[in-house]
C-alpha positions in Angstrom: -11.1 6.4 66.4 -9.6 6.2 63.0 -8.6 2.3 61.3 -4.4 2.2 62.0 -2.8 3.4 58.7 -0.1 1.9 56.4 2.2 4.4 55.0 4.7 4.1 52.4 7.7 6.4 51.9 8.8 6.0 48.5 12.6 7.1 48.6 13.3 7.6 44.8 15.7 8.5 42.7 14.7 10.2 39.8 16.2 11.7 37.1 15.7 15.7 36.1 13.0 15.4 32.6 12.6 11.7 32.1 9.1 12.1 32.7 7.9 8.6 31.3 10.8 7.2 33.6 9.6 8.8 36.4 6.4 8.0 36.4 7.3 4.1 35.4 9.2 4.8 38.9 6.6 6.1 40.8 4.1 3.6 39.4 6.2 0.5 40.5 6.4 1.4 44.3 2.6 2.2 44.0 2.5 -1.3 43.1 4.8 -2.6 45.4 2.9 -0.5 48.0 -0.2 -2.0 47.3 0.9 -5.1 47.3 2.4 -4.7 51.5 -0.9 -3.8 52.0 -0.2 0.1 52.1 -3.2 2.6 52.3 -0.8 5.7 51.7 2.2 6.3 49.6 3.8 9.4 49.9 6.4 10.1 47.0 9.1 13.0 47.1 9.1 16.9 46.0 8.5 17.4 42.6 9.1 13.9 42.1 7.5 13.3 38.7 9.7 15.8 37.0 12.8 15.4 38.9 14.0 18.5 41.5 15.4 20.8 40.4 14.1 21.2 37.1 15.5 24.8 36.8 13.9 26.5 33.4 12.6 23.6 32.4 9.8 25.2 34.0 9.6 28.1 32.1 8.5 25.7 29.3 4.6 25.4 28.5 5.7 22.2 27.1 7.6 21.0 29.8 4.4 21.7 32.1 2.1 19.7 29.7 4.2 16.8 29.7 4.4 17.0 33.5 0.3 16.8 33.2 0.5 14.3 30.6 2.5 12.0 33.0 0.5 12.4 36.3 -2.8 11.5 34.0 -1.1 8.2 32.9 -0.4 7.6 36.6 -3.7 7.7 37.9 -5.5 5.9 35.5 -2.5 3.2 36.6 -3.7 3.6 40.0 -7.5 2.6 39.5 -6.4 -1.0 38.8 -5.3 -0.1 42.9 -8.1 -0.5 45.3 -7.6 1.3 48.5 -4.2 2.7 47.7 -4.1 7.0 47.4 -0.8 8.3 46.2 0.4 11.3 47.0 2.4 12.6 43.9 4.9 16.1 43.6 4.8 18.0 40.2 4.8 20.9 38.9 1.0 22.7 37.8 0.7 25.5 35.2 -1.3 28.3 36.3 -4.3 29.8 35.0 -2.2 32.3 33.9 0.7 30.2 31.5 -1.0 30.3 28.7 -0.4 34.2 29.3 3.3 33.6 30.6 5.2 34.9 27.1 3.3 38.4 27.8 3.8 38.5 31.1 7.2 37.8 32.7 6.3 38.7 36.1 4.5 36.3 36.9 5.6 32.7 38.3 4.3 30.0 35.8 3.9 27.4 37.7 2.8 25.5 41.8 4.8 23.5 43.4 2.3 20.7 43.8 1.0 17.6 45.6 -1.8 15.9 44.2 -3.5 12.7 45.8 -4.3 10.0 43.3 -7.0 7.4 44.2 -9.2 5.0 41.6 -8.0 6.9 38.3 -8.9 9.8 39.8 -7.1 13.1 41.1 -8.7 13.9 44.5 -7.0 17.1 45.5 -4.1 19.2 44.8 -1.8 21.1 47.3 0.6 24.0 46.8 3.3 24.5 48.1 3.0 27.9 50.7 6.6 28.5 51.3 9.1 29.1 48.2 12.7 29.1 49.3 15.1 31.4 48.3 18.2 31.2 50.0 21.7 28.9 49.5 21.1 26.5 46.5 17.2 27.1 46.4 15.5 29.9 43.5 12.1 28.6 44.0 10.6 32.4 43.5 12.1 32.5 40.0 9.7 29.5 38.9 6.5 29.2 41.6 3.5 31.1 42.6 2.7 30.7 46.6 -0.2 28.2 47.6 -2.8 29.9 49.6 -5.0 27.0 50.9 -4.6 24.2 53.3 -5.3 20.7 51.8 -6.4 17.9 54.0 -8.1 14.7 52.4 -9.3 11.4 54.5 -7.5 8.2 53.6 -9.0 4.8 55.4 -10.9 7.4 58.5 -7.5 9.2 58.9 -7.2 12.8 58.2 -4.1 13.6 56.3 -3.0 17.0 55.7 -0.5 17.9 53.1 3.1 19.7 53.1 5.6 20.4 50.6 9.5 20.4 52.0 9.5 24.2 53.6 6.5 24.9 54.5 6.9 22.4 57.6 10.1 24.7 58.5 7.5 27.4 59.6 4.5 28.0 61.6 1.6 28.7 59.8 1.1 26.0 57.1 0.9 23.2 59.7 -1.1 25.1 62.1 -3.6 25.6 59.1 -3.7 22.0 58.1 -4.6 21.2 62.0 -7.7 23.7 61.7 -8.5 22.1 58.7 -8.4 18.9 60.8 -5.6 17.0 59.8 -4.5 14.1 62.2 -1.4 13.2 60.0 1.3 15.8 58.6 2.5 14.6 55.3 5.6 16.2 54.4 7.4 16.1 50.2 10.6 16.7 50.5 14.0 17.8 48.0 16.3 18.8 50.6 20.1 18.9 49.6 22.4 17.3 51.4 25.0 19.1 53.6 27.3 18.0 56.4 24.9 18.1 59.2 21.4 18.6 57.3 19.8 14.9 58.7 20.0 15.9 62.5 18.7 19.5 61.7 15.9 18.4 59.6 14.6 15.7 62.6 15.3 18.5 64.8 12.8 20.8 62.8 10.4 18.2 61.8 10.2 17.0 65.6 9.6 20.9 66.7 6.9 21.2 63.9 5.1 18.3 65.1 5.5 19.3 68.8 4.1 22.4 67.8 0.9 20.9 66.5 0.5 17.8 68.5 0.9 15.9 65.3 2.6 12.8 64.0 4.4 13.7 60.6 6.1 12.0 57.9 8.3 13.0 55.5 9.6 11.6 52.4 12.8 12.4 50.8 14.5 12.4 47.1 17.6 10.1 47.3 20.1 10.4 44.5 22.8 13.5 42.1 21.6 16.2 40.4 24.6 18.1 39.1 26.3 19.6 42.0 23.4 18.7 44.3 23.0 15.5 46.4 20.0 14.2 48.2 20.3 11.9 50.4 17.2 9.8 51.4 16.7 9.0 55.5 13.4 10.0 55.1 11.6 9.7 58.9 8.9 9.7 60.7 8.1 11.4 64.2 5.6 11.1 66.7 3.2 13.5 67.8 5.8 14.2 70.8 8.5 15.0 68.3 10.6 11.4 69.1 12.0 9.3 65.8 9.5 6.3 65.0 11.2 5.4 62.1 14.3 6.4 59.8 15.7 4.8 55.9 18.6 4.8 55.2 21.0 7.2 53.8 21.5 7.3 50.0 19.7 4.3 49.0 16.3 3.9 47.3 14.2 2.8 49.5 10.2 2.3 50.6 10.1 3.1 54.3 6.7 1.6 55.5 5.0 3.3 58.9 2.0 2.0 60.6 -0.1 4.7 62.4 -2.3 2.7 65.3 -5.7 4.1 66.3 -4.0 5.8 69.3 -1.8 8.2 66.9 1.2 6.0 67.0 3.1 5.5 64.4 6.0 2.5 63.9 8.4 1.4 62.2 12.0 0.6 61.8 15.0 3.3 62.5 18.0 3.0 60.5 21.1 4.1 61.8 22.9 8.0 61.3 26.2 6.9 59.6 29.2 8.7 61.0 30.3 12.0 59.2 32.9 11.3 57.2 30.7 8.2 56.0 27.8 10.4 55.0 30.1 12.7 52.8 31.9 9.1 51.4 28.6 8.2 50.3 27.0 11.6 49.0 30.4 12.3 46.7 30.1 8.4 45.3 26.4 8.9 44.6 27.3 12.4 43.2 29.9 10.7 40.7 27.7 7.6 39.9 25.0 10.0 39.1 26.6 12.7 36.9 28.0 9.9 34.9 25.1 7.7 34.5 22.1 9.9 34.3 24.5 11.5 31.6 25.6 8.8 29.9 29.4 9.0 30.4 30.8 5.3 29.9 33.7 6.0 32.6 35.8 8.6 33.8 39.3 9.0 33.8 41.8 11.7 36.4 45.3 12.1 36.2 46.4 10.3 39.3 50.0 12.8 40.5 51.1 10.5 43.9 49.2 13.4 46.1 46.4 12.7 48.0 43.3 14.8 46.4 43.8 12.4 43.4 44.1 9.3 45.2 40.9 10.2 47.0 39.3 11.0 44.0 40.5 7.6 42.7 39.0 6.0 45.2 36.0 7.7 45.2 35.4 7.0 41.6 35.8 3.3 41.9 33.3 2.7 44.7 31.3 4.8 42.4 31.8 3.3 39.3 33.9 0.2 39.2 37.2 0.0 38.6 36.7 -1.4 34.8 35.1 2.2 34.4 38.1 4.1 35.8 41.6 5.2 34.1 43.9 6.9 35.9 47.4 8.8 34.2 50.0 9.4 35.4 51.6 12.6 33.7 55.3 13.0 35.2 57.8 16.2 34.8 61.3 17.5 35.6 60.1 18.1 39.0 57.8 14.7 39.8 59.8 12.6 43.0 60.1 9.6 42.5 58.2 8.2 45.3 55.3 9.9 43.1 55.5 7.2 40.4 55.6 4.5 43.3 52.8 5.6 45.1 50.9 6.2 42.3 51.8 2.6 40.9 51.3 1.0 43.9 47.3 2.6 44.6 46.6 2.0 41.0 47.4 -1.8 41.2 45.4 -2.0 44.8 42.3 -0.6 43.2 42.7 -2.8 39.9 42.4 0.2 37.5 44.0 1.1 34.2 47.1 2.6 34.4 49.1 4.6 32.4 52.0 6.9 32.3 53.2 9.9 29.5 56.3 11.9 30.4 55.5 15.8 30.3 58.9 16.1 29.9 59.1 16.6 26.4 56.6 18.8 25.5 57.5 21.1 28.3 61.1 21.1 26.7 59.0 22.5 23.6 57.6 25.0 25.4 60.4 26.5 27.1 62.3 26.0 23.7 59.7 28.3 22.0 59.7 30.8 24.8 63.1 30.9 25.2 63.5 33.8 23.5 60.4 35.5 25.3 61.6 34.8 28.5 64.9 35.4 28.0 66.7 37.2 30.9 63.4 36.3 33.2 63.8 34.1 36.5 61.2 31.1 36.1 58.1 31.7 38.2 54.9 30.4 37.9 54.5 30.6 34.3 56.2 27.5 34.1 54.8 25.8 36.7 51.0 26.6 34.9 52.7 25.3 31.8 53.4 22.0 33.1 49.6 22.0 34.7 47.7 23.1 31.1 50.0 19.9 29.5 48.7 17.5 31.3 45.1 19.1 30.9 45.7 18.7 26.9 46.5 15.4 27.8 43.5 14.6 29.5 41.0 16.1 27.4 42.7 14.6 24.5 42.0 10.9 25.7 38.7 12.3 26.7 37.7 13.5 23.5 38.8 10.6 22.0 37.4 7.4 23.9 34.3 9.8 25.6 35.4 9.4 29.5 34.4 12.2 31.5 37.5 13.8 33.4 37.5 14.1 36.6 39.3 16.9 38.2 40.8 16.7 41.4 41.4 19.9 43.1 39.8 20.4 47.0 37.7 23.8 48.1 41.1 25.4 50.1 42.4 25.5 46.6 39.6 27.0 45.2 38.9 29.1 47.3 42.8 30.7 47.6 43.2 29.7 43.7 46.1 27.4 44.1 44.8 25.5 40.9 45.5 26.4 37.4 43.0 27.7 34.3 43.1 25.1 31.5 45.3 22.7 33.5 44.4 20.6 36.7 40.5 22.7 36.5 40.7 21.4 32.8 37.7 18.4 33.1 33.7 18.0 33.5 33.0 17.4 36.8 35.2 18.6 40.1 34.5 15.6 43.0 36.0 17.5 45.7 35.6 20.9 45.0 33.7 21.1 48.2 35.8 19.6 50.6 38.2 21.3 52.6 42.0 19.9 52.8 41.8 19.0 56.2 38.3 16.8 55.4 40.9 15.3 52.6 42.6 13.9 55.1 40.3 12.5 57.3 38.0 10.6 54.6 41.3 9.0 53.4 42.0 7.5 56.7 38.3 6.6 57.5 38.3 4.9 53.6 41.3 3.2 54.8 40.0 1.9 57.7 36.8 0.3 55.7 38.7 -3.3 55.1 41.8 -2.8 53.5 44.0 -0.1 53.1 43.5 1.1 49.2 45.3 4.9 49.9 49.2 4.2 50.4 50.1 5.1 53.6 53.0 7.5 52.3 50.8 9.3 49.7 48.5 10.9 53.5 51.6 10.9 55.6 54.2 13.4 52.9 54.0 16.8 52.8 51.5 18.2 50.5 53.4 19.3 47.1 52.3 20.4 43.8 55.6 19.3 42.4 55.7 21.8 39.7 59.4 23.3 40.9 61.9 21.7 42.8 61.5 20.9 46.9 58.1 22.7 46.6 55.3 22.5 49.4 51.9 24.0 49.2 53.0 25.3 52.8 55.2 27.6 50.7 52.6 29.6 49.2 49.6 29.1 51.7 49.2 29.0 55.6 48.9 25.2 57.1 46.0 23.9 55.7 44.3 23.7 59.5 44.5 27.7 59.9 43.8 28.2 56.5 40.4 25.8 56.1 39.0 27.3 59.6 39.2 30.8 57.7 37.9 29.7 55.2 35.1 28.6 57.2 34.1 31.3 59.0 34.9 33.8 56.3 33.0 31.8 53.3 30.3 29.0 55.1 29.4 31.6 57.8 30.0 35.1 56.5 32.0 36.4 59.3 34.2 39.5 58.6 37.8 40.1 58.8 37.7 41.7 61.8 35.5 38.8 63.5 38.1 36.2 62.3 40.6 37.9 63.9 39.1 38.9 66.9 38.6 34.8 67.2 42.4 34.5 67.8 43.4 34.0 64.1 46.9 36.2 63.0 45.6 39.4 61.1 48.1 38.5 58.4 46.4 34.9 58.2 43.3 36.3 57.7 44.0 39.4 55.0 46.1 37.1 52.9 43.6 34.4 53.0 40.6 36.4 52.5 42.7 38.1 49.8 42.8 35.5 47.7 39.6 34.5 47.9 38.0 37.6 46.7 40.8 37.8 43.7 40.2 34.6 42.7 36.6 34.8 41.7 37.4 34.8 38.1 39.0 31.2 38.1 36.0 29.7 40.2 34.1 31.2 37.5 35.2 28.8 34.9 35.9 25.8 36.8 33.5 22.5 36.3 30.5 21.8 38.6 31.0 19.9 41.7 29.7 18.1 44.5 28.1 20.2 47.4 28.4 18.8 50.6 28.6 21.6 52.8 26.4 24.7 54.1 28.0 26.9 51.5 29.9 25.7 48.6 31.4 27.1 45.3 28.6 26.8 43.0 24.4 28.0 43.0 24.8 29.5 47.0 28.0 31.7 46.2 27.4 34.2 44.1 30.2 37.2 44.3 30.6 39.5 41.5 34.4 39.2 40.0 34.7 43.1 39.8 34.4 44.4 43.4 36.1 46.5 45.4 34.8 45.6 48.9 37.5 44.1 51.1 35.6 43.6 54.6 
């Protein structure tokens, strides 16, 4: 029987090209690892370079750095003894030095090498390349072909890179090979219901095999991406031995016994709505820092989508890094400036407030003559919206926050938002979440200690207050029909006629679906923003502006 095993789970967050920084990353859990005692540390997909490196890796230069890097970490690792690292990163075919004269083909693996006394061991690559939802691994990455199994203390450990241990045959061929250990590097997004789904998977592979497995996960933002850690381990029998927690970095250390057993400590599944808190914090604390924003500022209306964004950006942030303006017009009630006061104050933010009022007089002064003998529509009301974008952009230019914009997917997706006004900013927090979500992470924030969201601002009517006594129930279905159409008809790809034979009114269903296919153009130009569901408005939807097709 093998000696028991000590494997670390390094749960990293890296950032996309620091490649010294990354390896200075990787290099101090290796030494915290070896200092526990560990025999094996696993590290995360591609987690020298940082996932997903996008064309970087169409870049011989990019690739030699990447080499460079994982060089410098092994000869760290011979001052070591008994530790082997298992490092992701991107290899350069044979073939790159050919790759300007031949464009179809890949330039690059998706690797896994095991580092032990200065040495590389082995190298896997990875067998399956996704290409489907956020994922465009094809583009960049040639297939492995091999199975790659190396012996760590007496234990056979056979390597897997994020999808392959989704299918069949690579784990199958690292059992031939004689693997007693699955050892699975992992970049896998997070979505609303993607922790249970990946146990679920992992715990069939493993079943499938008779195998224990572990897999380590990437924990941090990448632009509109969020990863979010709870990497795991299962037994042989596919139940949990052990689980990190969610959105933290974090070493997860498992002991595998003699008998195939493998222990450690389970952290809890946080609820929903706290898994989506913490992925859209960790988005906003991300974009800005791995970007170097020094804080971010939103225009805060009295509605609810910028309240939650408000509060969002201060658990993410700080509120000494957060400015929030207030940008009133004709039409703004006045429980808007109270509620928007009152929030402001609870959170301990800047606050300030510039009346619209006058430069919208300008406006309609210069039109005047335009417009004359035309009834006001929403040409004014986008008026008022592109105002207050100047506004915010101005201060943005000038003291270098980042603006956050505060519009929710139902209005992007039906494109009740407006080009160079409330979409006016760098980075959209809630672009993918749903109204109704809105509502429910407001109460559950509330409910975390004290209430930071006035009551009154999640209670009132949802209004754009761009015309007098207006509701957003005047120009869109309630929000509950209209977000599970937008469900069905975006997230899963049902068709009109399926939506309607649900139980949903035809005319729901045209007019919503209507404005989602006429609206392309807007979602178009609109900022990134944070995924947190199956199918959001950014690298998984990808509908042509000019079509025709109405099913």
């Amino acid at each position: 029987m093998p000696s028991p095993l000590k494997i670390a789970l390094a749960q990293i967050n890296v950032v996309v090209g620091d490649l010294p920084g990354n390896a200075d990353r990787i290099m101090a859990q290796a030494r915290a690892a070896h200092a526990a005692g560990v025999d094996l540390l696993v590290t995360p997909e591609l987690a020298l370079c940082g996932y997903p490196p996008e064309d970087l890796l169409l870049r011989p230069a990019f690739l030699a750095a990447c080499d460079e890097q994982l060089r410098r970490i092994a000869a760290e690792l011979a001052g070591l003894p008994g530790l082997h690292a298992v490092v992701g990163h991107p290899l350069a075919r044979e073939q790159g030095a050919v790759r300007e004269r031949s464009w179809s083909l890949p330039p690059c693996l998706n690797a896994a090498s095991v580092l032990a006394g200065g040495r590389v061991l082995a190298t896997y690559a990875k067998r399956e390349l996704p290409n489907y939802q956020v994922f465009d691994e094809r583009r960049y990455f040639a297939p492995g072909e091999a199975a790659v199994v190396v012996d760590v203390k007496g234990t056979r450990v056979g390597l897997l890179i994020c999808e392959d241990a989704w299918f069949d045959a690579p784990a199958a061929t690292a059992q031939a090979a004689g693997a007693e250990l699955l050892c699975v590097l992992n970049a896998s997004p997070f979505h609303v219901g993607k922790v249970a789904e990946r146990e679920a998977r992992m715990a069939e592979r493993a079943r499938a095999v008779g195998l224990p497995l572990v897999y380590a996960h990437l924990v941090g933002g990448q632009d509109e991406m969020v990863f979010d850690g709870a990497s795991f381990a299962v037994q042989a029998d596919g139940a949990l031995a052990a689980r990190a927690a969610m959105f933290e970095e974090s070493q997860l250390v498992v002991a595998l016994d003699a008998a195939g057993r493998l222990h450690g400590a389970v952290a809890p599944e946080p609820a929903m709505e706290a898994q989506v808190w913490q992925a859209l914090v960790t988005g906003v604390r991300d974009y800005l820092g791995k970007n170097g924003f020094p804080g971010a500022l939103l225009g805060l209306s009295g509605g609810i989508d910028s309240a939650l964004v408000l509060a969002i950006a201060v658990d993410a942030l700080g509120a000494d890094k957060v400015r929030a303006v207030m940008m009133p017009s004709p039409y703004t009630a006045d429980i808007s400036w109270i509620d928007a006061r009152d929030m402001a104050a609870r959170l301990g933010v800047r606050y300030d407030e510039h009346s619209i009022v006058p430069m919208f007089d300008a406006f309609n002064a210069t039109l005047a003559e335009e417009f004359r003998g035309l009834a006001p529509d929403a040409t004014e009301e986008n008026i008022q919206a592109r105002i207050r974008g100047t506004l915010l952009m101005a201060l943005s230019n000038k003291f270098g926050s980042i603006v956050l914009t505060t519009g929710n997917k139902s209005e992007m997706a039906t494109g009740y938002c407006t080009l160079y006004g409330d979409m006016a900013g760098g980075f959209a927090v809630i672009k993918d979440v749903a109204k109704t979500l809105v509502f429910r992470l407001a109460r559950w924030r509330n409910a975390q200690g004290r209430e930071i969201i006035p009551e009154r601002i999640i209670t009132r009517p949802p209004s754009a207050e761009l015309r007098p006594d207006q509701k957003d129930e005047d120009s869109l279905p309630p929000y509950e029909v209209l977000d599970a159409i937008l469900a069905r008809y975006m997230e899963q790809d049902q068709s009109i006629a399926e939506i309607v034979a649900a139980g949903f009114k035809p005319e729901d269903v045209e007019r919503v679906t209507r404005l989602i296919k006429i609206n392309e153009y807007k979602r178009r130009q609109a900022p990134v923003g944070i995924r947190i569901t199956h199918r959001g408005f950014g690298r998984d939807w990808r509908y042509p502006i000019t079509s025709k097709f109405r099913a």
